[in-house]
C-alpha positions as CSV (number, residue, x, y, z in Angstrom):
1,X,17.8,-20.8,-202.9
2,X,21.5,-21.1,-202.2
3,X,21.3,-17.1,-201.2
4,X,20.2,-17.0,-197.9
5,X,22.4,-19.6,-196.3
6,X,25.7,-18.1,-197.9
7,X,24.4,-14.4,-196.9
8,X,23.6,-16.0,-193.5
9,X,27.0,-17.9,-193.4
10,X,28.9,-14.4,-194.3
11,X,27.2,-12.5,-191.7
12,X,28.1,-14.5,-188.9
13,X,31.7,-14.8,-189.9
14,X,31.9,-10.9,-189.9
15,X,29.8,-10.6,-186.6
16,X,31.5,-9.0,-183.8
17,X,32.5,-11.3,-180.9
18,X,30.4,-10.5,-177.5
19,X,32.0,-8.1,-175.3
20,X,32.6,-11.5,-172.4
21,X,35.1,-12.6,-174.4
22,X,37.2,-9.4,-175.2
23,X,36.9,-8.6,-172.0
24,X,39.4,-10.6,-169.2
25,X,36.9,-11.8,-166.2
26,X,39.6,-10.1,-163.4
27,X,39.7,-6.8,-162.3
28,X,42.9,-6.0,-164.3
29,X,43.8,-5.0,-168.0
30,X,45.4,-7.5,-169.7
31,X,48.8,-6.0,-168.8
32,X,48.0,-6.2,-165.2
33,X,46.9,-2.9,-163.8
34,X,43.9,-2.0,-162.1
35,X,41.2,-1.7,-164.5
36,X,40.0,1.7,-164.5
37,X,36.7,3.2,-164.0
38,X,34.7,4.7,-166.6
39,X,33.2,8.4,-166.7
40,X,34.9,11.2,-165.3
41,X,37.0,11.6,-162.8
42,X,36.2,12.3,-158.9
43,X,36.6,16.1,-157.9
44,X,39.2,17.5,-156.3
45,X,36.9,17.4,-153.5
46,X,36.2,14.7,-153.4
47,X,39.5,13.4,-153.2
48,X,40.4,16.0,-150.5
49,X,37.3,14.5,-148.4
50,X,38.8,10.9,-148.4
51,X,42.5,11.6,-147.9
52,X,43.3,14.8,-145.5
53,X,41.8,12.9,-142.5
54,X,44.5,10.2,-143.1
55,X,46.9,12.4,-142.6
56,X,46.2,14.2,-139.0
57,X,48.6,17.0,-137.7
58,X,49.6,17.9,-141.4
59,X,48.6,21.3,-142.8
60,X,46.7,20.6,-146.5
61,X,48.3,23.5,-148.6
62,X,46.5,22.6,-152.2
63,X,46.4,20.5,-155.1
64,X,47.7,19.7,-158.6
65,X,45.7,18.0,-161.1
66,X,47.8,16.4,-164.6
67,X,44.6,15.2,-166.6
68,X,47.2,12.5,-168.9
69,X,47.4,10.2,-166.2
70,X,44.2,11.4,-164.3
71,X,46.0,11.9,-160.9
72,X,45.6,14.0,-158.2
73,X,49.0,15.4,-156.4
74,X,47.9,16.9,-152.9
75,X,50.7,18.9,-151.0
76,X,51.0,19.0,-147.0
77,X,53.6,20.2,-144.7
78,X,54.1,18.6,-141.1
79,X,56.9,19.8,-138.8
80,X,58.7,21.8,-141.6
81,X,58.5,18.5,-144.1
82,X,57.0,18.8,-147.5
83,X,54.6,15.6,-148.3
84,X,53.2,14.7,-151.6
85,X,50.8,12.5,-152.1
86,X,49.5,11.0,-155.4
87,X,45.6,10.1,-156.0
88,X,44.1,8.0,-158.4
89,X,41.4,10.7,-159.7
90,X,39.4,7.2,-161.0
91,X,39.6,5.4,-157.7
92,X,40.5,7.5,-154.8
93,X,43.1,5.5,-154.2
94,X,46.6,6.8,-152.9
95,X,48.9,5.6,-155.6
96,X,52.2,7.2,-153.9
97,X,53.4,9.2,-151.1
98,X,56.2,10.8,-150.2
99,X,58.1,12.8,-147.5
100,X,57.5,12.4,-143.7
């Protein structure tokens, strides 16, 4: 009689917790960056498609891809400068640029 309350008892103690409360309500992990998409990341296309317009009168010259961090580096070149400009392959988001 006593066996099915106890068994009842021991498997709600060892039930997992629901996914709303592991999971923070924001839009950032619990160290504070973006949360991140899931599935794979966009292609290179993709990315291309959203960011050469942005930068008008600069010559595209190609891409690296590093899949550790999932991020896209495009190169350009505009009036003899270099330009480098770091995608989020997740997002589409431009995470750094540099040059001029």
């Amino acid at each position: 009689m006593l066996v099915t309350p106890i068994l009842c008892a021991c498997l709600a103690a060892f039930a997992p917790a629901g996914t709303a409360a592991a999971q923070p309500d924001g839009h950032q992990d619990s160290d504070g960056r973006p949360r991140r998409q899931a599935g794979p990341p966009l292609s290179v296309r993709e990315i291309e498609r959203r960011v050469v317009p942005r930068l008008p009168g600069a010559q595209y010259l190609g891409f690296d891809y590093d899949p550790a961090t999932e991020v896209y580096t495009l190169k350009f070149l505009r009036n003899g400068s270099v330009i480098w400009v770091d995608v989020d392959g997740r997002t589409g988001a431009i995470v750094r640029k540099t040059g001029d």
